[in-house]
N, C-alpha and C positions, 0 to 999 in steps of 0.2 A: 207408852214409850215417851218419853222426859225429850227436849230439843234446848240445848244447850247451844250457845255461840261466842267466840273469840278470837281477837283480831291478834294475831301475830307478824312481827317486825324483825325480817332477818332469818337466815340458816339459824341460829345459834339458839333462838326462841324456839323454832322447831324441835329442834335437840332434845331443849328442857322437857318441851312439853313428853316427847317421848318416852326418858327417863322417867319423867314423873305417873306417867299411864305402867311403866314396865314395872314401879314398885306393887301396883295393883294386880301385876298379872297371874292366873294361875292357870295351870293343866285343865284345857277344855275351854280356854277361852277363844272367841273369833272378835279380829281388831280387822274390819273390814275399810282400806283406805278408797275414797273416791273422790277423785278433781282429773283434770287434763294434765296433758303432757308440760313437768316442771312445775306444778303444782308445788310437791313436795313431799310426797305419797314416801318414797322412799328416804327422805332424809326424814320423817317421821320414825319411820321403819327402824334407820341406822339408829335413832337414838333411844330407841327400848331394845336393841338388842345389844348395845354399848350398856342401856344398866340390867343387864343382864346375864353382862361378865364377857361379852365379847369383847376379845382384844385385837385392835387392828379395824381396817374397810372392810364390811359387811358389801358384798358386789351386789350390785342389783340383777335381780335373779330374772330378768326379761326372756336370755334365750336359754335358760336351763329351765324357769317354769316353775321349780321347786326345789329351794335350797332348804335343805336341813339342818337345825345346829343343835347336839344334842351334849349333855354332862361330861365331861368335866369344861367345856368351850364354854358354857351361858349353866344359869343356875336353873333353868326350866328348860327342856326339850321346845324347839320352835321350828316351823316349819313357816319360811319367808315364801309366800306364792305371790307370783307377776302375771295374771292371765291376759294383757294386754293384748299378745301375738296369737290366742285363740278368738274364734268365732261367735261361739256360743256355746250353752250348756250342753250340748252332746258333748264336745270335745274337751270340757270337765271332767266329766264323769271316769276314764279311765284311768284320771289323777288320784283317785278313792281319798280325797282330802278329807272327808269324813274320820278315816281311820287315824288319822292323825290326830283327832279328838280325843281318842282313850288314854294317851299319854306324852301329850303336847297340847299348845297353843297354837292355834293361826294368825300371821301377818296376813291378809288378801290383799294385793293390790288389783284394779280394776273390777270389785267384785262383782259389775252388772253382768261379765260376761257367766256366771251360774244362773242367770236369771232368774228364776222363782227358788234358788236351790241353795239362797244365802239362811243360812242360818237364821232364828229366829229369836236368839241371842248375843248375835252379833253384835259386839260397839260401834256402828256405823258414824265415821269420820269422813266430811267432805272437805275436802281444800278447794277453798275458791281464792285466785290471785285478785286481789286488790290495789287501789291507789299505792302506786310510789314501790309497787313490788311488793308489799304487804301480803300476809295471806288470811284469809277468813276461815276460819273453821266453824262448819256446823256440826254437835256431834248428836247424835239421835242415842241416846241411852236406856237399853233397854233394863228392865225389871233387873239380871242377874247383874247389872254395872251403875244401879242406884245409888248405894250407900258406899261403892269404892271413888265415882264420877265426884260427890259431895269434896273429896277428899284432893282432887286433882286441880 
């Protein structure tokens, strides 16, 4: 796994960066976000599912848990997960996020709370807040988001 790092300045950075990750995305991918509360976990979120044909606020999915957006809304079935309000990976499991893999993509936010149960091609995305508001991103890029990551 490849460890990539960039400093982003501003909501609007986020945006791109997220647009530019949703050109890459496809059916079966996991985009696993992980920083603290205002990080930016979700305005990531919002801006690959803005280029992915959502029109309109993308709400953050905290006490629903699992928003779904499927054709004709977005050009690829995605399913936006916030496990912030769970515990731990018992209380995953009856979410069968898995199944969403066979014809969808996942957003994760929080995804420590699956604990050993993250995917093992997940694009793992950390935001860290930095100097002056800034945000850092580390992304860990695994084998399946190699030659798409090159590109972003």
């Amino acid at each position: 796994m490849a460890e990539a790092v960039m400093d982003l300045t501003g909501e609007a950075a986020m945006l791109v960066l997220g647009r530019r990750i949703a050109i890459h995305a496809r059916i079966g991918d996991v985009i696993a976000l992980e920083g603290g509360l205002g990080a930016g976990k979700t305005t990531l979120a919002r801006g690959i599912l803005e280029a992915l044909g959502l029109e309109g606020e993308a709400p953050s999915p905290s006490f629903a848990i699992v928003q779904p957006y499927d054709v004709p809304e977005v050009r690829l079935p995605v399913a936006h997960v916030d496990l912030y309000r769970l515990d731990g990976p018992d209380e995953t499991e009856e979410l069968a996020l898995g199944d969403y893999l066979m014809d969808s993509m996942l957003i994760v936010e929080w995804p420590d709370r699956l604990g050993d149960g993250l995917w093992s091609h997940a694009l793992r995305l950390t935001i860290e807040i930095v100097a002056d508001g800034a945000r850092r991103l580390t992304a860990d890029v695994p084998a399946a988001w190699t030659d798409r990551w090159s590109q972003i």
